[in-house]
C-alpha positions in Angstrom: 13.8 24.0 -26.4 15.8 21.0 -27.6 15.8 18.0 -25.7 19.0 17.8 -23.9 20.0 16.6 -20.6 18.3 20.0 -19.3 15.1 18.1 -20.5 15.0 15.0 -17.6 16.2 17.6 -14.9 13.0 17.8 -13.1 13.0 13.8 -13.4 16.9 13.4 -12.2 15.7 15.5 -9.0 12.9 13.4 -8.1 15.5 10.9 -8.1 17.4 12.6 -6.1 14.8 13.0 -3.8 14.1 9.2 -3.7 17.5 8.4 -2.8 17.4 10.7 -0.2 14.9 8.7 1.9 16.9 5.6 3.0 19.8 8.5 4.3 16.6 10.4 6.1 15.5 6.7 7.9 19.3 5.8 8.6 19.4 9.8 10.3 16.2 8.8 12.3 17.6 5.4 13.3 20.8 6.5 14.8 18.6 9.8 16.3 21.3 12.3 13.9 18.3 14.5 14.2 20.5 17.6 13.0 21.2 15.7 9.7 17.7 14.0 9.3 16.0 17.4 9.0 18.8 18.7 6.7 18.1 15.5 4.0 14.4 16.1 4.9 14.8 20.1 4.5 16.9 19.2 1.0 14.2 16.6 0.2 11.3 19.4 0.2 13.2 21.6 -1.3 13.9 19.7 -4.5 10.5 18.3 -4.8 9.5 22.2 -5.1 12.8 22.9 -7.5 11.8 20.0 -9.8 8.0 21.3 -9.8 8.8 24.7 -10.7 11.8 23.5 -13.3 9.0 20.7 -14.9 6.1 23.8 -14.8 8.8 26.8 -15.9 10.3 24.9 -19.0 7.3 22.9 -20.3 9.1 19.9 -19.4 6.1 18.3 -17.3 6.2 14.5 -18.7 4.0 11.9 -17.1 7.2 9.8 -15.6 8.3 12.8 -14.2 4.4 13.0 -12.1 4.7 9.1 -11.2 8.3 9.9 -10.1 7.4 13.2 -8.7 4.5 11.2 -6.1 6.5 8.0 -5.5 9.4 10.4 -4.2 6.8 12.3 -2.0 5.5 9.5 -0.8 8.4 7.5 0.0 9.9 10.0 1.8 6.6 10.9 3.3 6.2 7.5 4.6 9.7 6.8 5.3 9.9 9.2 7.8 6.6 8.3 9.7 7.0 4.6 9.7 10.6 5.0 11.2 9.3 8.0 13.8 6.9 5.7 14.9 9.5 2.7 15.0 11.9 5.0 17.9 8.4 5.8 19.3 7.9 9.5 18.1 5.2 9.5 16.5 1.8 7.4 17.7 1.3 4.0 15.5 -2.3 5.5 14.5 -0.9 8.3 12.7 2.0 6.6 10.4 -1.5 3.8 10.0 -3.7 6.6 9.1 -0.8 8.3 6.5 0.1 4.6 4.9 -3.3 3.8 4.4 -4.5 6.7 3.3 -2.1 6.2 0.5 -2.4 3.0 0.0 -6.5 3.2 -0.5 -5.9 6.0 -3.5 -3.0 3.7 -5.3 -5.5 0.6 -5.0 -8.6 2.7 -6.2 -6.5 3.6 -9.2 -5.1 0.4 -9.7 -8.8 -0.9 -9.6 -10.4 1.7 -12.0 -7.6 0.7 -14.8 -8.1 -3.0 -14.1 -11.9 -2.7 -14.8 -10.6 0.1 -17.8 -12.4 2.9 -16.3 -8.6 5.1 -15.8 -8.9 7.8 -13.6 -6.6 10.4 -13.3 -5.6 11.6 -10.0 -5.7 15.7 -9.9 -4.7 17.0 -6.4 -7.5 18.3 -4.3 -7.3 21.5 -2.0 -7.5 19.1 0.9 -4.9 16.9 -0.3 -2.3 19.7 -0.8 -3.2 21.0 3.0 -2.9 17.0 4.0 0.9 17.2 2.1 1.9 20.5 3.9 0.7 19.5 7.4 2.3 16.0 7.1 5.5 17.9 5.7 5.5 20.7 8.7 4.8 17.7 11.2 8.0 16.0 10.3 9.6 19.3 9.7 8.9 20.6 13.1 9.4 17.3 15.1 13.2 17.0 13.8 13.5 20.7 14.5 12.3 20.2 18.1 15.1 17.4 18.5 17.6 18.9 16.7 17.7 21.9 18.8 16.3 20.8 22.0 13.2 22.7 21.7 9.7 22.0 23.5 7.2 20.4 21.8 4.0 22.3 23.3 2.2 21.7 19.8 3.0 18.1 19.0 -0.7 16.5 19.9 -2.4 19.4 17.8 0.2 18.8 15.2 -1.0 15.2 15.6 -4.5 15.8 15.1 -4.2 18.2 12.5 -2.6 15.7 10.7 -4.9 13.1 11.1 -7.7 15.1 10.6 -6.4 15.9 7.3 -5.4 13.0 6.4 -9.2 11.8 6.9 -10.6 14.8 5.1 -8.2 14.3 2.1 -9.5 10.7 1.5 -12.9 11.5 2.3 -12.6 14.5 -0.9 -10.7 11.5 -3.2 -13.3 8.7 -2.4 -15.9 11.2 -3.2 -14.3 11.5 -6.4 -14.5 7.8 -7.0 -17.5 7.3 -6.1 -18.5 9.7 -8.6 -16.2 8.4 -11.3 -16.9 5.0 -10.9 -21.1 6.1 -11.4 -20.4 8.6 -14.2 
């Protein structure tokens, strides 16, 4: 396939996505909880569009991964920081999600430093973390967008939370065993 515009599509949509998450704070802020799950509905939707598009075409680049997980995660993050800011969510969840993050970043930042790169592969655990944290968020705005009750928001907590533990338990293993091979 020549490499035309067609080529950067999956990139243009991560993009996309990225841009999206200011709007999807700004919804949350002024508690537009109709349009904030639309741009977070649109959000997950491209980030599986560009996926499939990158995978489909052969057009899987290693920008379009970086932009890929920084669009994820920003949006990701986004949305639980500024939950937590109008009091949805509980502060030890968005801490939990953020540092999660944060700890993976700085143990790959770390391994190049000391020129042992490691390259991040997504783990079972870590694609059940993304999908709980997505249905979370998903479900919340859903529930205050239509006025619906919320009898599963502190298992949805935990589940999250759990996850979120078990995923960076299953990556620091991997660490661990990079940094000793």
């Amino acid at each position: 396939m020549p490499r035309t515009w067609f080529a950067f599509l999956p990139n243009l949509i991560s993009l996309a996505r990225l841009v999206l998450a200011p709007f999807s704070v700004e919804m949350i802020v002024e508690r537009r909880w109709t349009e904030a799950l639309a741009i977070f509905v649109v959000a997950g939707l491209s980030d599986a569009l560009d996926g499939w598009i990158a995978r489909r075409f052969d057009l899987r680049s290693e920008l379009g991964a970086y932009l890929d997980a920084l669009a994820d995660k920003a949006l990701l993050v986004c949305n639980y920081v500024t939950l937590a800011g109008v009091g949805l969510v509980p502060l030890y969840l968005v801490l939990l999600v953020v540092t999660r993050d944060l700890l993976i970043v700085g143990a790959v930042i770390l391994c190049r430093v000391m020129d042992r790169p490691m390259t991040i592969r997504p783990h079972f655990l870590s694609k059940a973390n993304t999908a709980a944290q997505i249905a979370f968020v998903v479900m919340l705005l859903a529930a205050l967008a239509f006025h619906l009750p919320m009898p599963w928001f502190t298992a949805g907590v935990w589940l999250v939370a759990a996850l979120t533990l078990a995923s960076l338990a299953a990556y620091f293993k991997r660490w661990v065993a990079h940094m000793h091979s």
